[in-house]
FITORRO-326044 format. One record per residue (C-alpha): residue number from 1; residue in three letters; x, y, z. Coordinates in pm, 1 decimal, padded with zeros to 6 digits. Layout:
<rs>
{r NUM; 'ALA'; {X; Y; Z}}
...
</rs>
This chain:
<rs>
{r 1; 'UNK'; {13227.5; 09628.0; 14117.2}}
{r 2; 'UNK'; {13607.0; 09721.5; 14193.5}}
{r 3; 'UNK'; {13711.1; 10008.5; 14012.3}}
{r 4; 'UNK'; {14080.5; 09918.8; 14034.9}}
{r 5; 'UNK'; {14182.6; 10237.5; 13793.8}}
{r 6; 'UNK'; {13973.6; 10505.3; 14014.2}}
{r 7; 'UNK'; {14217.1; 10298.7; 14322.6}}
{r 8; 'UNK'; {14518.3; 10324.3; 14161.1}}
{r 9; 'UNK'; {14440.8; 10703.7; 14059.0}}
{r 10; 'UNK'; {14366.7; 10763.9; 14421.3}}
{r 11; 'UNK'; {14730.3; 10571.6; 14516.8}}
{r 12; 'UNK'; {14893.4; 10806.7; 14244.4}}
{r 13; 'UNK'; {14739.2; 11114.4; 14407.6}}
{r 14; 'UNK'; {14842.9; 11027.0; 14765.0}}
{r 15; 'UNK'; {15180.1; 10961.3; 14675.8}}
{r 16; 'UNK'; {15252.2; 11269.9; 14499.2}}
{r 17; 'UNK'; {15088.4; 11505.4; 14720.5}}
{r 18; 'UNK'; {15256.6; 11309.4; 15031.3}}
{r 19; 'UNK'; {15615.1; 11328.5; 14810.1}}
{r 20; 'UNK'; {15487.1; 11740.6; 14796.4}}
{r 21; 'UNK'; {15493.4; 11748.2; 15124.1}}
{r 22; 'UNK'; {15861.3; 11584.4; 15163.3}}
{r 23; 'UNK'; {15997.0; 11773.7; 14970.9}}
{r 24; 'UNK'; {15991.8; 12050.6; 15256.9}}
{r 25; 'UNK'; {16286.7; 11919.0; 15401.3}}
{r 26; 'UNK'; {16515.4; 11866.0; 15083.5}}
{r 27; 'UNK'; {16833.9; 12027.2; 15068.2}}
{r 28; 'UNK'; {16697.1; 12401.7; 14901.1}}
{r 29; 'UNK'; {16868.2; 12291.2; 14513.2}}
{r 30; 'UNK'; {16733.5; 12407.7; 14256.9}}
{r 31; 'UNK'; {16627.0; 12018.8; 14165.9}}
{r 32; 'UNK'; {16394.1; 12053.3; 14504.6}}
{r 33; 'UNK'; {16274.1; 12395.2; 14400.6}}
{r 34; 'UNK'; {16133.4; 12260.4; 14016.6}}
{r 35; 'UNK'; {15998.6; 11955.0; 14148.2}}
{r 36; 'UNK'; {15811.3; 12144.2; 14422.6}}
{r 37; 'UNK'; {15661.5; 12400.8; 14154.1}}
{r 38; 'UNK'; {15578.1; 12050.3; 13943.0}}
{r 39; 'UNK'; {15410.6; 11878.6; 14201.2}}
{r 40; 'UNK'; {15227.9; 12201.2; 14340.7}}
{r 41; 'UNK'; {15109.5; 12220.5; 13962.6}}
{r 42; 'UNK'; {14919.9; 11853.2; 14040.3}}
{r 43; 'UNK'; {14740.6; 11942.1; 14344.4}}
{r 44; 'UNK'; {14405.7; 11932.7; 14134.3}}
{r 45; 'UNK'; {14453.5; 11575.2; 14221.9}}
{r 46; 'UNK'; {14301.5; 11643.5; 14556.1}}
{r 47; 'UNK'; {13967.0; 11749.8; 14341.2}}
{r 48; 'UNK'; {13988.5; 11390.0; 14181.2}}
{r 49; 'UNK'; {13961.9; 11218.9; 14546.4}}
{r 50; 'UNK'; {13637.0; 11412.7; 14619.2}}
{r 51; 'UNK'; {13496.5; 11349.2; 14285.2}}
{r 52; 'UNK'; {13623.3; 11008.3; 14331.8}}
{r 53; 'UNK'; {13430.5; 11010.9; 14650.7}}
{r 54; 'UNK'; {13120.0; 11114.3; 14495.0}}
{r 55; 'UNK'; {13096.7; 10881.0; 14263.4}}
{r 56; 'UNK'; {13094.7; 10561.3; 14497.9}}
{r 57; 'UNK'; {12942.2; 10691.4; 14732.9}}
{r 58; 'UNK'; {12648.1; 10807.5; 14536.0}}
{r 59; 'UNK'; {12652.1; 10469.7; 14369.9}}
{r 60; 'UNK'; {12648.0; 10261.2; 14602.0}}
{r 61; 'UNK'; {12395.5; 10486.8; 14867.6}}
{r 62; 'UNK'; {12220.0; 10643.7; 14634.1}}
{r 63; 'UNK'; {11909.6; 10430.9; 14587.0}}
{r 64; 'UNK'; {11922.0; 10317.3; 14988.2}}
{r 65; 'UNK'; {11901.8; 10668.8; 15167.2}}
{r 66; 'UNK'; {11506.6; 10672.4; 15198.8}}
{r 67; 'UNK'; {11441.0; 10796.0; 15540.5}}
{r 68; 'UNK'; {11570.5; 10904.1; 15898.4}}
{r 69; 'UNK'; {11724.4; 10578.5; 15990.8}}
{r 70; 'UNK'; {11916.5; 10478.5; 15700.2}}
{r 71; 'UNK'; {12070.6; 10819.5; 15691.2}}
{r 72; 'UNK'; {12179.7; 10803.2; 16040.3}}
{r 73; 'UNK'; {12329.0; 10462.2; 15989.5}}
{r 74; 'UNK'; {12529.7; 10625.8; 15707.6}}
{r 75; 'UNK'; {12654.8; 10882.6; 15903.7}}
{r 76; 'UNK'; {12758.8; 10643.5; 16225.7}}
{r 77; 'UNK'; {12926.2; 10406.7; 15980.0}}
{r 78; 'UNK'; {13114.7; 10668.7; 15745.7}}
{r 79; 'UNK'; {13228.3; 10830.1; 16136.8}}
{r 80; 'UNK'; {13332.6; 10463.6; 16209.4}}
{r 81; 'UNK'; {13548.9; 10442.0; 15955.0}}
{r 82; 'UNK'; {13733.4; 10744.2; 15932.2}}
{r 83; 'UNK'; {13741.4; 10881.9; 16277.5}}
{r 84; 'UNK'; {13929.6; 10692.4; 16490.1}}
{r 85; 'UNK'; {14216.7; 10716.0; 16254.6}}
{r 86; 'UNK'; {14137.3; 11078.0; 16252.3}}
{r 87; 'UNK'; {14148.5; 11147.2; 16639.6}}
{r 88; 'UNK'; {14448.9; 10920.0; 16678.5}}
{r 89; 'UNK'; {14627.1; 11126.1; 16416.5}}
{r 90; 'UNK'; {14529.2; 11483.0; 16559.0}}
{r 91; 'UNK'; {14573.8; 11399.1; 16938.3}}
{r 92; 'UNK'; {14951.7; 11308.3; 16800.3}}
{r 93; 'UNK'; {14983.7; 11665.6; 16671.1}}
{r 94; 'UNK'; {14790.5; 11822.7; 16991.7}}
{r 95; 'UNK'; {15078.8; 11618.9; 17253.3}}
{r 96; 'UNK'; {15348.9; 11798.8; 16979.2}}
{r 97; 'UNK'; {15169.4; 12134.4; 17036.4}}
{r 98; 'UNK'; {15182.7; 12067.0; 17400.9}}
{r 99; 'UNK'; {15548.9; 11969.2; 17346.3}}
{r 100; 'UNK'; {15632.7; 12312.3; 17108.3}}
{r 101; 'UNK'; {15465.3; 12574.7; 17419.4}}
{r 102; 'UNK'; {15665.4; 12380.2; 17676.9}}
{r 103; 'UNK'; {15972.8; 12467.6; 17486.2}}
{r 104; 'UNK'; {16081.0; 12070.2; 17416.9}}
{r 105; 'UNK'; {16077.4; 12118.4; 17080.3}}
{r 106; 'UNK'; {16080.0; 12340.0; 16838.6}}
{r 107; 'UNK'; {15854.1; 12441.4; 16447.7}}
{r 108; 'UNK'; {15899.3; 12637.6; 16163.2}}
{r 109; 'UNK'; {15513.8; 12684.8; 16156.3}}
{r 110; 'UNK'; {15405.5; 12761.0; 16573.1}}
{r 111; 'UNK'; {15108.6; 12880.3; 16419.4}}
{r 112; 'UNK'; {14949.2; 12514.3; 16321.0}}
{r 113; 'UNK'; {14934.9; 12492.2; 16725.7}}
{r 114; 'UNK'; {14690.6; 12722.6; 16793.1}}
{r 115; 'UNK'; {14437.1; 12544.4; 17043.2}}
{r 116; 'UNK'; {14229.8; 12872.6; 17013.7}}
{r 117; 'UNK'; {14091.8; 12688.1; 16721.8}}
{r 118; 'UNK'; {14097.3; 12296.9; 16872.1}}
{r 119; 'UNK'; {13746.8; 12240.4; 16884.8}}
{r 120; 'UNK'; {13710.9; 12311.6; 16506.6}}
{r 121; 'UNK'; {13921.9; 12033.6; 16443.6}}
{r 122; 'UNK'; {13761.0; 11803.6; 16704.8}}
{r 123; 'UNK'; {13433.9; 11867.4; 16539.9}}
{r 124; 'UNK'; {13586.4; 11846.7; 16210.3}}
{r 125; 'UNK'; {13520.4; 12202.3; 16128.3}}
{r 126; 'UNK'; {13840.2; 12339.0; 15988.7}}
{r 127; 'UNK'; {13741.5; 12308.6; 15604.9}}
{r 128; 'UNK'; {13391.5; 12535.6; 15627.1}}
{r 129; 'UNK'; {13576.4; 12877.7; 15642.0}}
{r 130; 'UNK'; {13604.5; 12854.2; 16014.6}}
{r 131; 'UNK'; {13962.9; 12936.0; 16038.5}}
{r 132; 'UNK'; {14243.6; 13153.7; 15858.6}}
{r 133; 'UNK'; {14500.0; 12839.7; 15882.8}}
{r 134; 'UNK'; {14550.1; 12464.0; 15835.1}}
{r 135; 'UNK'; {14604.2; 12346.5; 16189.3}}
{r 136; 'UNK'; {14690.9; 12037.5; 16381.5}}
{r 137; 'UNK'; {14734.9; 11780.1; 16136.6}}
{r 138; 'UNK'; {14699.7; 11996.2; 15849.5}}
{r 139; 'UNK'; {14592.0; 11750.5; 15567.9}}
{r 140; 'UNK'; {14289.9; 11674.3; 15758.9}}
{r 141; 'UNK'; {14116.2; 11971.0; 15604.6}}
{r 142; 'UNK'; {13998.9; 11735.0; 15328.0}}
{r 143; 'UNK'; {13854.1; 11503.1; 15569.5}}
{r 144; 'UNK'; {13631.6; 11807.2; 15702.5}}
{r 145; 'UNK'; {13554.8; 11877.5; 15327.6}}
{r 146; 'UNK'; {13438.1; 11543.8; 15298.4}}
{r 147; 'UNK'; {13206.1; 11498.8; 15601.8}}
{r 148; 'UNK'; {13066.5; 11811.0; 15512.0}}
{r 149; 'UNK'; {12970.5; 11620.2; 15176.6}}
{r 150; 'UNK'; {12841.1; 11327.0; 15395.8}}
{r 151; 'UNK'; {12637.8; 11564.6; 15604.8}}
{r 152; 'UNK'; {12442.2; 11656.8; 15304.8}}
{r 153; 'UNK'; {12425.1; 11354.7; 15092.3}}
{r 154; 'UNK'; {12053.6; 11384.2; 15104.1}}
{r 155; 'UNK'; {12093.1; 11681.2; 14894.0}}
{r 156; 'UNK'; {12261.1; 11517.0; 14636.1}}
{r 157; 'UNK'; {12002.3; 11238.3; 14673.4}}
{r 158; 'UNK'; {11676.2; 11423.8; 14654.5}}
{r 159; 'UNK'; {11825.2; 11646.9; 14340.7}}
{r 160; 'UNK'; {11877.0; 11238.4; 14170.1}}
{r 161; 'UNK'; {11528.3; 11153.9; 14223.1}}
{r 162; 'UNK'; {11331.5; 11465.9; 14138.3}}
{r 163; 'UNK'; {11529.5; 11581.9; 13830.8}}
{r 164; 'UNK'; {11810.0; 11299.2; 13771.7}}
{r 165; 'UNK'; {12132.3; 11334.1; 13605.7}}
{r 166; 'UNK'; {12007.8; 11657.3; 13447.5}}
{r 167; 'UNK'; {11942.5; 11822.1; 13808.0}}
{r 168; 'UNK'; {12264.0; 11710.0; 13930.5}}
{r 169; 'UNK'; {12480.4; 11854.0; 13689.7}}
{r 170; 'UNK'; {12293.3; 12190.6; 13735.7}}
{r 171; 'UNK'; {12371.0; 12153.5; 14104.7}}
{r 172; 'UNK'; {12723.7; 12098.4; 13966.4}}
{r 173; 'UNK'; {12759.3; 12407.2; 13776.3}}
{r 174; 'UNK'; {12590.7; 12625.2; 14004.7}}
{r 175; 'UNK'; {12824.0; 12515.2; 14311.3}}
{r 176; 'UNK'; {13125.8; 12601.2; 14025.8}}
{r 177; 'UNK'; {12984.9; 12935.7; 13943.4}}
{r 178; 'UNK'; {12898.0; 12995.2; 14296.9}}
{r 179; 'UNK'; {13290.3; 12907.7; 14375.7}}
{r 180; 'UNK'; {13396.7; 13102.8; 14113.2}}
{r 181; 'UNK'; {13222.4; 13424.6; 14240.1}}
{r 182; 'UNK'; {13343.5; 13362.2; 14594.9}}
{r 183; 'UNK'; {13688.3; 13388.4; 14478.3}}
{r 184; 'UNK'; {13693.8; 13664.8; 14294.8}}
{r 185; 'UNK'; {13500.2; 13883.4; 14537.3}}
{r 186; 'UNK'; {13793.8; 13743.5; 14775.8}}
{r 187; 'UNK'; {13513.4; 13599.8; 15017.2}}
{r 188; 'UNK'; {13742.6; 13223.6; 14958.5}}
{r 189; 'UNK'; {14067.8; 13412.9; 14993.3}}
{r 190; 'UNK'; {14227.3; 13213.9; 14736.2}}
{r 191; 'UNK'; {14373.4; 13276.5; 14351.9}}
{r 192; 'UNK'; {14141.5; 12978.8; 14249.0}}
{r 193; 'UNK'; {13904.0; 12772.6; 14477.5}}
{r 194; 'UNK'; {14102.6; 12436.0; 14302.2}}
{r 195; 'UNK'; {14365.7; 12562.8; 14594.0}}
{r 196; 'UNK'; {14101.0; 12656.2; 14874.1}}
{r 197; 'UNK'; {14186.3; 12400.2; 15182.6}}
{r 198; 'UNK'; {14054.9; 12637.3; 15475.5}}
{r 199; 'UNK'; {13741.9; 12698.3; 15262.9}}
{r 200; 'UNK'; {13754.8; 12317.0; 15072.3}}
{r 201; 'UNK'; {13395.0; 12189.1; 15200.0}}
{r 202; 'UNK'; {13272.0; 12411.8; 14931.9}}
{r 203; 'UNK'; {13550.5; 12318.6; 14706.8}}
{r 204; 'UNK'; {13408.4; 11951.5; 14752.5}}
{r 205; 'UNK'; {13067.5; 11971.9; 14745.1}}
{r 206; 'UNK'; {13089.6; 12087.7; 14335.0}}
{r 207; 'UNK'; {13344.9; 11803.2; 14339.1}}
{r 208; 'UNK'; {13074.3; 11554.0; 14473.2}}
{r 209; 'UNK'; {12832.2; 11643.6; 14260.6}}
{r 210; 'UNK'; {13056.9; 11619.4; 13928.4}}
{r 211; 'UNK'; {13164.8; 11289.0; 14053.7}}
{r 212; 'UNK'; {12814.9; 11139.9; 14081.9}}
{r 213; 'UNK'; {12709.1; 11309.4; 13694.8}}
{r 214; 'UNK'; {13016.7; 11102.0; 13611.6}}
{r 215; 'UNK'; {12828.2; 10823.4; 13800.3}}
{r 216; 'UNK'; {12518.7; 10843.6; 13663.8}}
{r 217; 'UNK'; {12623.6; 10889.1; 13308.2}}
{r 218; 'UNK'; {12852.5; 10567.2; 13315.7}}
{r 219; 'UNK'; {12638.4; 10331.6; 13515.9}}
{r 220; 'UNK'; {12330.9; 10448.2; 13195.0}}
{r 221; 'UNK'; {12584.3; 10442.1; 12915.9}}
{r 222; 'UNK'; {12574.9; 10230.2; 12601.1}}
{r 223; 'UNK'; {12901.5; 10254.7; 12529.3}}
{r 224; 'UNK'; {13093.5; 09971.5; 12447.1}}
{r 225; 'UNK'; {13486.6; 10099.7; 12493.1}}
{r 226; 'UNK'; {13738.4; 09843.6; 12662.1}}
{r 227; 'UNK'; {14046.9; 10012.7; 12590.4}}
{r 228; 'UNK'; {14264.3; 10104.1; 12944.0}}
{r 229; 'UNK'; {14454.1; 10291.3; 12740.5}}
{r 230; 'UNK'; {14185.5; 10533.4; 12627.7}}
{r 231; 'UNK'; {14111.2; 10610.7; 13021.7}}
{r 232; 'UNK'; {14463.7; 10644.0; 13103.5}}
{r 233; 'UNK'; {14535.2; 10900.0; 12824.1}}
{r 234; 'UNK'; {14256.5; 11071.5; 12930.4}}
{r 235; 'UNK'; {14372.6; 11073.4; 13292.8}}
{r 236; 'UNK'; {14738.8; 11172.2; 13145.4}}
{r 237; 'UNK'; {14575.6; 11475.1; 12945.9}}
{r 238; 'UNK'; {14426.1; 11608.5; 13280.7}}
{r 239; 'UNK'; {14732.4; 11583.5; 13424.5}}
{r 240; 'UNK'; {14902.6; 11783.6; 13186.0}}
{r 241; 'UNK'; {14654.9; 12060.6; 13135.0}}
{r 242; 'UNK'; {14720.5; 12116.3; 13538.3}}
{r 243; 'UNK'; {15114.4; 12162.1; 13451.7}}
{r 244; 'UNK'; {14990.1; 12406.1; 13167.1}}
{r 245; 'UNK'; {14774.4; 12608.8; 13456.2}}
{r 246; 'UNK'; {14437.1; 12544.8; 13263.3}}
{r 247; 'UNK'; {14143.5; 12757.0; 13431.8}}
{r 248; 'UNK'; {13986.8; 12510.7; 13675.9}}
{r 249; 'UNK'; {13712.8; 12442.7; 13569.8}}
{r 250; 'UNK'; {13854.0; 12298.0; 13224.7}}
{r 251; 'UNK'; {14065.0; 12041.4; 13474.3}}
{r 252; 'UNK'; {13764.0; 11937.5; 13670.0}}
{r 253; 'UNK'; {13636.3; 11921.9; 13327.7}}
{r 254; 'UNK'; {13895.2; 11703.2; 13217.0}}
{r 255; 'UNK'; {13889.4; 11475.6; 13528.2}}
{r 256; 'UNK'; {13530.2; 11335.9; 13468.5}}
{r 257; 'UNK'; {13567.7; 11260.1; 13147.8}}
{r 258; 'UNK'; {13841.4; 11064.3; 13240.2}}
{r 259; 'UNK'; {13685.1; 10896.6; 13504.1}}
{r 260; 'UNK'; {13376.2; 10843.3; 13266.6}}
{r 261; 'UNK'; {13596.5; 10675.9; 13057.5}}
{r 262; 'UNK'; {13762.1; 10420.2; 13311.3}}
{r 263; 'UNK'; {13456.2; 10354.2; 13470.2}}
{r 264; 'UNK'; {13273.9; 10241.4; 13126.2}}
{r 265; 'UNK'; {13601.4; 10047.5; 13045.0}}
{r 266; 'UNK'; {13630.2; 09895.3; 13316.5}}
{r 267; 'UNK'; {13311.8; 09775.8; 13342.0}}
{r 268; 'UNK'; {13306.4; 09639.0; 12983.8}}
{r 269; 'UNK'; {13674.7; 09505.1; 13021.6}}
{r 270; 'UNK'; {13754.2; 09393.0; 13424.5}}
{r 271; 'UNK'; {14024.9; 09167.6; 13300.1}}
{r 272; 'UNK'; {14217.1; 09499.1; 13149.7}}
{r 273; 'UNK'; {14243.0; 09616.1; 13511.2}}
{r 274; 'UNK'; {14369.8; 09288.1; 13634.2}}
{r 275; 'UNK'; {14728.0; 09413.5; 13637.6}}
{r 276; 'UNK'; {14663.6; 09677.7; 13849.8}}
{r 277; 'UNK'; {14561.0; 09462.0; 14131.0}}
{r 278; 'UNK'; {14944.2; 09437.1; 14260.4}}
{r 279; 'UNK'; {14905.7; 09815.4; 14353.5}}
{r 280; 'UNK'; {14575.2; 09700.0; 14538.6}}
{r 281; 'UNK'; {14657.0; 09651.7; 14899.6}}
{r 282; 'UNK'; {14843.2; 10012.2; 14933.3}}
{r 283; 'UNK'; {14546.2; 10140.8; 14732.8}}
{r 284; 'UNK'; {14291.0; 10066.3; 14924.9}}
{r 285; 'UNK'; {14469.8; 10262.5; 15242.7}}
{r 286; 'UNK'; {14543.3; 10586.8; 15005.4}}
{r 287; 'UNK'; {14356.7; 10827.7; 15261.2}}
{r 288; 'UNK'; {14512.6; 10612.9; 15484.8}}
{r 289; 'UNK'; {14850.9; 10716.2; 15375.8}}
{r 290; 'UNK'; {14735.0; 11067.4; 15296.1}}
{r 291; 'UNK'; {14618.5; 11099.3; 15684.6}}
{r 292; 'UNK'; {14931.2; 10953.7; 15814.8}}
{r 293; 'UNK'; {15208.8; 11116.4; 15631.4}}
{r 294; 'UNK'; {15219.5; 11415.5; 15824.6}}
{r 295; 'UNK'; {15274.2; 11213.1; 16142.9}}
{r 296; 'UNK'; {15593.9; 11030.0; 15964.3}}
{r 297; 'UNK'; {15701.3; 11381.1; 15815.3}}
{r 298; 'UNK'; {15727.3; 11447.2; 16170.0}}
{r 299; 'UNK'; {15941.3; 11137.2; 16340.1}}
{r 300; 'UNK'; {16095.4; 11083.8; 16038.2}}
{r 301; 'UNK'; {16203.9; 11386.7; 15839.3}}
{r 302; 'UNK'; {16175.8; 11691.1; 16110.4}}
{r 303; 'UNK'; {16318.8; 11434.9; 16417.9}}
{r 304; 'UNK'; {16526.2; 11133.3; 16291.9}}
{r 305; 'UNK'; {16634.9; 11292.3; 15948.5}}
{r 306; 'UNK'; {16672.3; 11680.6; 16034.8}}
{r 307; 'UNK'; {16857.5; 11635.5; 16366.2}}
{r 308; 'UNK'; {17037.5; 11274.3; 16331.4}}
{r 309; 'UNK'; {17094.4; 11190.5; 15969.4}}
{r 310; 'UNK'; {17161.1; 11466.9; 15782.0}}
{r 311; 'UNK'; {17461.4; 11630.8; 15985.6}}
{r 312; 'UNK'; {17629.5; 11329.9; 15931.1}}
{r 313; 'UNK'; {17638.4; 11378.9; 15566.9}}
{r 314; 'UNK'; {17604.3; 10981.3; 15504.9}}
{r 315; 'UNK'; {17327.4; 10992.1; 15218.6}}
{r 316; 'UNK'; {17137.4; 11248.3; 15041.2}}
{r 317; 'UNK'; {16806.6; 11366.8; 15097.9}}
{r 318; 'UNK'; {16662.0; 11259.5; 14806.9}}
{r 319; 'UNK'; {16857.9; 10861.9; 14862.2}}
{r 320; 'UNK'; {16660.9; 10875.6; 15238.2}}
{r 321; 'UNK'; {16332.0; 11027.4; 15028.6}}
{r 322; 'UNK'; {16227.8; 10625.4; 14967.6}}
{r 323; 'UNK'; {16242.7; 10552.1; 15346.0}}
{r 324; 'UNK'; {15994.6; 10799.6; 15502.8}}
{r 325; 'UNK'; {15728.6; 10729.4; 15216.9}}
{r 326; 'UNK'; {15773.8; 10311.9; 15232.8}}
{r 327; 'UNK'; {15697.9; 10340.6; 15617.2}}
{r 328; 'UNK'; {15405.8; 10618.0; 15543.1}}
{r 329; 'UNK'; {15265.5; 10341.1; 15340.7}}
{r 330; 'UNK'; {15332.5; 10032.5; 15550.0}}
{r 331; 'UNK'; {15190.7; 10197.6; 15867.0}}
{r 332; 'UNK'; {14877.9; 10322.5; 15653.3}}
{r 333; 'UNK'; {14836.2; 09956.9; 15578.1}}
{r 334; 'UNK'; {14903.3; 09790.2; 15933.6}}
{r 335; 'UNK'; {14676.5; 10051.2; 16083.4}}
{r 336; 'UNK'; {14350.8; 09987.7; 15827.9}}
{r 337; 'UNK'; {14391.4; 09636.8; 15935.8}}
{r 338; 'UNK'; {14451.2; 09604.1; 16329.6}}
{r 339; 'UNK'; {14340.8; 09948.8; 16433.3}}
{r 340; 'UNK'; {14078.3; 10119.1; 16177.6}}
{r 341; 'UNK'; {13887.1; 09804.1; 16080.3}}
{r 342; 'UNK'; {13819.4; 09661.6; 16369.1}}
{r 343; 'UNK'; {13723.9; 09947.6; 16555.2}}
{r 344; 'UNK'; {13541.7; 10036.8; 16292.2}}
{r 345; 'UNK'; {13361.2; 09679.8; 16355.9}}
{r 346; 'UNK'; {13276.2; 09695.0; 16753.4}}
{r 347; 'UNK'; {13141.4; 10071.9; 16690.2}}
{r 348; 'UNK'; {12877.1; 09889.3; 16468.8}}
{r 349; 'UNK'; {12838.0; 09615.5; 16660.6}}
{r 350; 'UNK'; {12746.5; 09882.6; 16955.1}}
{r 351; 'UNK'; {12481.2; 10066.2; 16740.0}}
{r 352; 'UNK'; {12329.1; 09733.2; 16631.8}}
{r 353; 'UNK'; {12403.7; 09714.6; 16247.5}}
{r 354; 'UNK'; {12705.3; 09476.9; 16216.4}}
{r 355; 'UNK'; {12483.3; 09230.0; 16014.6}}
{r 356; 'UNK'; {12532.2; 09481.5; 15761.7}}
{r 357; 'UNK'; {12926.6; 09572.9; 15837.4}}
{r 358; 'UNK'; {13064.4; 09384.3; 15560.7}}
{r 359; 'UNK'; {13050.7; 09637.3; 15298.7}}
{r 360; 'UNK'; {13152.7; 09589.5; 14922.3}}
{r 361; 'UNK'; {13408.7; 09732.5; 14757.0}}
{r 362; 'UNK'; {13241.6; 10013.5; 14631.2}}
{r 363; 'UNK'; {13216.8; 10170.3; 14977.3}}
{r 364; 'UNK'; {13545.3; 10024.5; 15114.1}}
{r 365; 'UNK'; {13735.3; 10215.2; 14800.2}}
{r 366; 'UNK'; {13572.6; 10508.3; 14939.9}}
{r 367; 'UNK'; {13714.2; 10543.8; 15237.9}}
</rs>
């Protein structure tokens, strides 16, 4: 099924982290400076995509990775997906590195050009503690975080069938505890590991593993709720135990019950979620628009806003905000459909298995 309240969620997350990011080039108010400490409080969010992730992917893989070939045809289609968009997104920030040591232009942060460290990136390596700094295009580091879950999806698999739900949420809380531990003996140099990025693989293998519990415990449940509203409160109190700075583990705690909750409601009451469906064809590109918003941060904010608009004192940063996130969103959306897709389509078509490229929405969402 659709889970068009886990999309929406996902669209939420994406814009606020991207609007986060904006924010960077506001004006230095004290308006920019609260809503920056707001939105910094919601970056938890980011834990809600991987648990997200872990949820459909597990569902809907699960019960079909049996051997050797079906997990390699997992692997070649999840790389389908995700990384041409990927390479076309860093090789834009490796021609602006090339552009910063030739002097053409000029950063505030030289340091995310360090080609010392390239071939992490390339190999999609910069989320397993293999570097000090986000790099290149620096959001990517949850796209290593989540290959690294890919990579060992038979893990999660194998726990399923020998011990079930039961196993899995062991795995769960030992990958917490294990977090927890890294962080304090400053091995993840971070306050808590709900901030690591450098070190987020780790960060998102617990988050996988919570996410398919939640799975497993929703697709067996009994429970007869239909009310949107319960799973949206739920998702609301989550929210605001991250503005309250709520040890992490209560807000990861917080997040699957909520997603329990709108996956049982949802599917007990599809119609509820029908509404929701306008917000559909931005939130099925939300990575999309996470992946690309760095690249229009760039063009639009650092180049066009930085150094044309905003010495000419026509319109206020926050008036021009709307412009670089409607074309952040448009562009995620033109690229899914003439670049990522169909690229996506001849790469299975050249390993053989585009009989089976029409994938549901479960796996679609999880991209």
């Amino acid at each position: 099924m659709h889970f068009r309240i886990f999309e929406s969620w996902r669209l939420m997350a994406a814009i606020l982290v991207m609007t986060y990011h904006f924010l960077r080039f506001g004006p230095g108010d004290a308006f920019q400076f609260d809503l920056s400490h707001v939105l910094e409080r919601l970056l938890p969010l980011m834990d809600m995509f991987f648990m997200i992730s872990g949820f459909l992917i597990l569902l809907r893989y699960g019960d079909k990775l049996k051997d050797w070939p079906s997990y390699k045809s997992f692997i070649v289609r999840r790389l389908a997906r995700f990384y041409p968009l990927y390479l076309v997104t860093l090789t834009f920030f490796i021609l602006v590195g090339v552009m910063l040591h030739l002097g053409l232009v000029s950063s505030t942060v030289p340091e995310r050009y360090d080609y010392s460290i390239l071939l992490q990136n390339i190999l999609l390596l910069q989320a397993w503690g293999t570097t000090k700094e986000l790099s290149f295009n620096y959001v990517s580091w949850s796209l290593s975080a989540e290959w690294f879950c890919y990579l060992l999806l038979p893990v999660y698999v194998f726990v399923i069938r020998r011990a079930g739900v039961k196993g899995l949420a062991a795995l769960a809380v030992a990958s917490v505890i294990l977090l927890e531990v890294a962080t304090r003996a400053g091995v993840i140099p971070f306050k808590s590991w709900l901030l690591a990025d450098t070190w987020g693989a780790y960060r998102a293998f617990a988050d996988f593993a919570i996410g398919g519990v939640v799975m497993l415990l929703a697709r067996d449940s009994r429970l007869k709720w239909r009310s949107h509203a319960l799973a949206w409160g739920l998702f609301a109190f989550a929210m605001a135990s991250m503005m309250m700075l709520w040890p992490a583990y209560v807000i990861v705690g917080l997040l699957g019950i909520a997603m329990f909750a709108a996956a049982v409601v949802e599917r007990n009451n599809p119609d509820g979620a029908k509404a929701l469906s306008v917000l559909s064809p931005a939130g099925k590109v939300s990575f999309g628009i996470y992946l690309w918003h760095p690249v229009v941060e760039t063009i639009v904010l650092a180049l066009i806003w930085r150094h044309g608009i905003e010495p000419l004192g026509i319109i206020s940063f926050y008036q021009f905000l709307i412009v670089p996130m409607i074309i952040a969103v448009l562009v995620a959306m033109g690229s899914d459909r003439y670049f990522e897709k169909p690229v996506s389509e001849r790469i299975n078509r050249l390993f053989g298995w585009d009989r089976n490229a029409r994938k549901p929405h479960a796996e679609a969402a999880a991209t």
